[in-house]
N, C-alpha and C positions, 0 to 999 in steps of 0.2 A: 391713399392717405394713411390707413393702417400700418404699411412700409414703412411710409418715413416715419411716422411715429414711433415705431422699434429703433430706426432707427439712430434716434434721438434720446433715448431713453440712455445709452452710457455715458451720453456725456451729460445727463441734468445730473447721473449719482457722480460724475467726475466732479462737477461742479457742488451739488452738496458736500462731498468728500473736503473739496481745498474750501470752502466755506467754512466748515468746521473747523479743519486742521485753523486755516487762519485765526477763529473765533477761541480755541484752545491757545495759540500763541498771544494771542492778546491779553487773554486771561492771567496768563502765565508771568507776562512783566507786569500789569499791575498788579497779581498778588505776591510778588517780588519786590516789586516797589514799595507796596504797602511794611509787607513783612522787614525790609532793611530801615525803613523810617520808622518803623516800631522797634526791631531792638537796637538800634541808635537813635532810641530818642532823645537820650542829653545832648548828644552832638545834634542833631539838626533843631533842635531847642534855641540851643545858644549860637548856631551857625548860621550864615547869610550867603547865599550864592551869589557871588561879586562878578567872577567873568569866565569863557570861556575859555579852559586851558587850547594854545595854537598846537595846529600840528596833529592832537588828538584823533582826527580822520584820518590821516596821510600818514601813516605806520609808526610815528615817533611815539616815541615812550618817555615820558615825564619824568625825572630822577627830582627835579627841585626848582627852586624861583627865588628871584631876589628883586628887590625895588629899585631902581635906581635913581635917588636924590635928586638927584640933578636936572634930570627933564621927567621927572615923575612915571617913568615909565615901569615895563615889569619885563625879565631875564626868564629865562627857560631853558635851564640846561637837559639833556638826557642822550638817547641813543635812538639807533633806527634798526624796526626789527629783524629789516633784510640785510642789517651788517653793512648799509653806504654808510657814508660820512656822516658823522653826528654832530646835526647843527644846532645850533644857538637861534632862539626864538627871542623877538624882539617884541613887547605887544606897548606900545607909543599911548600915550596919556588919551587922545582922540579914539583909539580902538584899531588904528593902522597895525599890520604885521607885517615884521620885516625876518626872512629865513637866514641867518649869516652862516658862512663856513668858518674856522678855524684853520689855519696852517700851524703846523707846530715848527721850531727855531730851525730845523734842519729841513722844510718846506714841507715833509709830509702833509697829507689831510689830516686833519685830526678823527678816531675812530674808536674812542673812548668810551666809557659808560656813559660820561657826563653826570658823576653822582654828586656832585654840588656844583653852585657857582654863588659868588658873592662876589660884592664889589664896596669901596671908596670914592671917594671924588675924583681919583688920579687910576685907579686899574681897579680891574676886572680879576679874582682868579675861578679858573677852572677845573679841576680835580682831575686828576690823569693818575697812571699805574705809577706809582711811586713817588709821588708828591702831585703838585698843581701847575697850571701853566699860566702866566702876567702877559693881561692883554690890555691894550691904553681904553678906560673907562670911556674918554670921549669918544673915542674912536669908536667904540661901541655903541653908544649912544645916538651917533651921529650916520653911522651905517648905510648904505642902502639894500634896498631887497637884491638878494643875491649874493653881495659880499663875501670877498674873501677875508678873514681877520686875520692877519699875523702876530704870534704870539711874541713876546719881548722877550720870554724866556721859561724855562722851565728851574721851579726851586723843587729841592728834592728833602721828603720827608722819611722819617725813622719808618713810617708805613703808608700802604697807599689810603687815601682817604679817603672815606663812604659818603661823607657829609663836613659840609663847611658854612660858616656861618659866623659876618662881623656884626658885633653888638656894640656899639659906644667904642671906646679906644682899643679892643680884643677882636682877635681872631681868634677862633675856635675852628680847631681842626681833630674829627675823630674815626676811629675803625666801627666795622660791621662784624657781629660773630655770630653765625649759627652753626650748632652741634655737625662737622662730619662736610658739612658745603664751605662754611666760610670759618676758617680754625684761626685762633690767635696766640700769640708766642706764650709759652707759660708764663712768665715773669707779667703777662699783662690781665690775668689770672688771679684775684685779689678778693681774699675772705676779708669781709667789714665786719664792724663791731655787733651788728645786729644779725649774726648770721649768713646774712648775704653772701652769693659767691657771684660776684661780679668780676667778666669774662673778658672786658674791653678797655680801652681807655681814650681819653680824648684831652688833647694840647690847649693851654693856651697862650697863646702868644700876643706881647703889646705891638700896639700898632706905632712904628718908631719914624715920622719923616725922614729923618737922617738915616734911616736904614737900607741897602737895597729892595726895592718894589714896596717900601714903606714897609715892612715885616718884620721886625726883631730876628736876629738870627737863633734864639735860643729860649725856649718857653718858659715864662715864668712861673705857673705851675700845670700841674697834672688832672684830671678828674679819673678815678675809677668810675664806670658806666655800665650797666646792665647791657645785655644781650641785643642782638636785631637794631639797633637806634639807628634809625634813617634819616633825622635833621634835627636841626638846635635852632631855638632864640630864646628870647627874653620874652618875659610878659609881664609890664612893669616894674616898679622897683626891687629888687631880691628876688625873682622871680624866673628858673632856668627853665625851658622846659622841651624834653624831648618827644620825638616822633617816635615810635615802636612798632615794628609790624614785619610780616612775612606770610608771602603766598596765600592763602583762602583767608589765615585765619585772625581776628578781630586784633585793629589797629589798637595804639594806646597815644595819648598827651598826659605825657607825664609830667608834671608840675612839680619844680624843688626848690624848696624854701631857705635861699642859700645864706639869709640872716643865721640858719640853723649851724653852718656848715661851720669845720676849726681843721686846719690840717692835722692828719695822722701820719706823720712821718713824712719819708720821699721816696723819690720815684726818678731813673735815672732816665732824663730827656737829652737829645742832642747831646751826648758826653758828659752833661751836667746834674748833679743831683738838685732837686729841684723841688716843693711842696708838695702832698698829694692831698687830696680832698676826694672823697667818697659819697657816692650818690646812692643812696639807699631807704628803708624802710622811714629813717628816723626824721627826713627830712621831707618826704613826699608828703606835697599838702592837694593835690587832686591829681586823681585818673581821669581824663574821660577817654570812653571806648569811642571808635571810629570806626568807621566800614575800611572792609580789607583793602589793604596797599596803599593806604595815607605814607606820603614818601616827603616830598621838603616842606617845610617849613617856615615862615619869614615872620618878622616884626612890624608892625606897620601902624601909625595910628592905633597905636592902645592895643591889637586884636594880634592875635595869631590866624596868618593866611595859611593852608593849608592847600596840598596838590597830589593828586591820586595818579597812579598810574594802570590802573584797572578797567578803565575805558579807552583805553589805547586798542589799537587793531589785532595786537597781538595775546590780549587778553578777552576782548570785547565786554564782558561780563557787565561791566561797569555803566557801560554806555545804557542797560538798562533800569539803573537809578541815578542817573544824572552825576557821574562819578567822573565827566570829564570836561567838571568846572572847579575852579576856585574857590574855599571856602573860606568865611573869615567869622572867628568867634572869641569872646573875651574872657582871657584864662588869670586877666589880674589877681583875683581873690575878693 
C-alpha cells in the first residue's frame, strides 16, 4: 500500500500543477475581460453586441461588412491567414452562412486583402490592389454555400483602397497611412488650417446609373483624412465618421460635423482638379476610443455597426473579450 502511494504521489502534484495553471488562465481573461470593458467603457456603454462575426474560427480575418438592402442581409469581406483564397462571407437575415469565392475577370481566384466591400441594388464592389472589383449584387445575394462569383470587372483607382463605403448617392473611396509600413504620395500629404498634417485622402464619387457599374468616372470632391482610417459611414444627418486604428494600440470613431466643412482649394482627382475638404480638429464633434483592431464600419438603422479583426485565428487576443462579434452603437449626436 505504501508503494503505490508514492507512487501516486506525482501525478496528484501533476494534477495540482495543471489545476492551477488552469485556475491562473481563467483568472487571467476575466481580469482582461474586465479591464477592456473598463477602459472602453464609452464604447461598450453605447454599444450592443448584434451577431457573430463568420469565418472568425476558420483563419479569416475581417477587413469590413456591409448590409445588403435587398434581402437584409450582412457581407464580410477580408483575407485568409494561411494566404488561400479570400472569401466573401455571406450572413442571410435567418443567421444562415454562405462562404462565396470570387474569380477575378481573367478567372484568377481572388487573393486579396478584402479591405472593403460595399454594395447597391445592381453590384457589389470589392477593393483589390489598384482599384476594386464589380460583382452582380444579386448574384451575390442570391449565392449558394461554396460559390464561385465572378467579377464583371475590374475599375482601376488613382490608389489602391483601404476602405470603401456607399452612403446615399456617394461612394467613398480612401487610403491607409502609417509612418514607414504603409507611406503615401507627398502631394497626398496636406497641412490644415488648424495645424493638422493630414497624411491621406479619400474620393468621392456620385453614384451615376448611366455610368459604367453605376460609378461616376471622376470624383466630385476630395477629403484630406487623418492617418490609420480603416472605414467610413455616416451617422445621421451631417455626420461622417471614421474608424482609426493599428496593431495593439486603442481604436478611434471619429465623428465630423460636415455642416462644419467649406472647401479649401483643390485637389487633383482622376486628371481633374476637383474640391477639397479637410477633416480635422475644427469639425470633430466625438471621439469614441474602441478596443484595438476596430476595422469596417457600416450604417444601418440610425447606429454604426462596427467589425474587429482581433479575434481572428491569427490574432486570437480578441476572442478573449468577445471581439469576434459585431457591434452596433449610436454616433448621431
Amino acid at each position: 500500500m505504501e508503494a503505490a502511494a508514492k507512487k501516486r504521489h506525482p501525478l496528484r502534484i501533476v494534477a495540482w500543477a495543471l489545476g492551477i495553471a488552469l485556475a491562473l488562465a481563467v483568472a487571467a481573461v476575466v481580469a482582461l475581460n474586465i479591464n477592456v470593458r473598463v477602459a472602453f467603457g464609452p464604447f461598450y456603454d453605447q454599444a450592443e453586441r448584434v451577431f457573430d462575426i463568420p469565418g472568425v474560427n476558420a483563419g479569416f480575418v475581417c477587413q469590413d461588412l456591409d448590409h445588403l438592402e435587398t434581402t437584409d442581409a450582412w457581407l464580410f469581406s477580408g483575407y485568409m491567414a494561411d494566404h488561400s483564397p479570400s472569401p466573401l462571407y455571406r450572413r442571410d437575415a435567418d443567421g444562415a452562412v454562405a462562404r462565396l469565392t470570387v474569380a477575378l475577370p481573367d478567372g484568377d481566384v481572388y487573393a486579396g486583402h478584402g479591405s472593403a466591400i460595399t454594395s447597391t441594388d445592381r453590384y457589389a464592389y470589392l477593393a483589390c490592389e489598384g482599384g476594386y472589383l464589380v460583382l452582380d449584387a444579386e448574384e451575390v445575394a442570391s449565392a449558394a454555400d461554396g460559390q464561385v462569383l465572378g467579377a464583371l470587372a475590374k475599375v482601376e483607382l488613382d490608389f489602391s483602397p483601404a476602405f470603401m463605403n456607399i452612403e446615399g448617392d456617394t461612394f467613398l473611396v480612401g487610403e491607409f497611412y502609417y509612418p514607414g509600413d504603409y507611406e503615401t504620395p507627398d502631394e497626398h500629404h496636406i497641412l490644415t488650417a488648424d495645424g493638422t498634417e493630414n497624411p491621406a485622402i479619400m474620393y468621392a464619387y456620385a453614384l451615376d446609373g448611366g455610368a459604367p457599374f453605376g460609378v461616376a468616372p471622376v470624383a466630385e470632391r476630395v477629403y484630406s483624412i487623418p492617418g490609420m482610417i480603416q472605414g467610413v459611414c455616416t451617422a445621421g444627418a451631417g455626420r461622417l465618421v471614421l474608424s482609426q486604428s493599428y496593431g495593439l494600440a486603442t481604436s478611434h470613431l471619429l465623428a465630423y460635423d460636415m455642416t462644419e466643412l467649406a472647401a479649401e482649394g483643390t485637389f487633383a482627382a482622376d486628371g481633374e482638379e476637383v474640391p477639397l475638404y479637410c477633416l480635422d480638429g475644427r469639425s470633430l464633434a466625438e471621439d469614441v476610443e474602441a478596443p484595438p483592431m476596430a476595422e469596417g464600419i457600416e450604417s444601418f438603422e440610425g447606429r454604426v455597426y462596427v467589425s474587429d479583426e482581433s479575434a481572428s485565428n491569427k490574432y486570437i487576443f480578441g476572442k478573449l473579450y468577445g471581439a469576434g462579434a459585431v457591434y452596433a452603437l449610436d454616433m448621431e449626436g
